[in-house]
N, C-alpha and C positions, 0 to 999 in steps of 0.2 A: 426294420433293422437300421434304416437309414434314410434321413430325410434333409432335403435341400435348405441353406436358408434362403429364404425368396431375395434378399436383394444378391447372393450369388447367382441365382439362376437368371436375373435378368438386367445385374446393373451392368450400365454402359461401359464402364470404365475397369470391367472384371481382370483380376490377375490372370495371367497365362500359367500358373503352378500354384499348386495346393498344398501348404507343407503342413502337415500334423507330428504331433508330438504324441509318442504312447508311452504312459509311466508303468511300468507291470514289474513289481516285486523290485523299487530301488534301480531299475534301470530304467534308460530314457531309450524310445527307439524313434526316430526321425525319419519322417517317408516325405516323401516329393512326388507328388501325382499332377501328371501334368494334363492342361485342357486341350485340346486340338480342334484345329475346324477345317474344314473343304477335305474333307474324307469321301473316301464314295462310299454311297449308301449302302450298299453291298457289306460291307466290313463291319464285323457285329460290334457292338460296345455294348454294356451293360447298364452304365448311365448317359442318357443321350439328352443332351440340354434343348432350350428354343435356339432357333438357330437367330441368327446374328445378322445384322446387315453387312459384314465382309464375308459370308456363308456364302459359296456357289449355289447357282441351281444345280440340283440333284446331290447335293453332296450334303454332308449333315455335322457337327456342331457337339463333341462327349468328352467324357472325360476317359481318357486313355487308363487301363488299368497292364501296366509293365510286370 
């Protein structure tokens, strides 16, 4: 369904928000998905990136689905 492109998943200098654009029948709809890191592990996310060198231990590194 969906797949990462590798320099998002591991470049250094990643955006903190994701903004995509959806065109469907003439209309534009604009979402804003944003990254988050030092979450605790515990907290489910859907898509969970590598973690990061500012990552806490035990915390983990996804993309927030709002």
């Amino acid at each position: 369904m969906f797949s990462f492109d590798k320099e998002m998943k591991i470049k250094d200098d990643r955006p903190h928000l994701v903004v995509i654009k959806l065109n469907y029948k003439n209309n534009t709809q604009e979402f804003a998905i944003p990254i988050v890191s030092n979450v605790k592990r515990n907290v489910r996310f859907k898509y969970k990136l590598p973690k990061r060198p500012s990552t806490k231990k035990g915390y983990v590194h996804a993309i927030n689905k709002v």
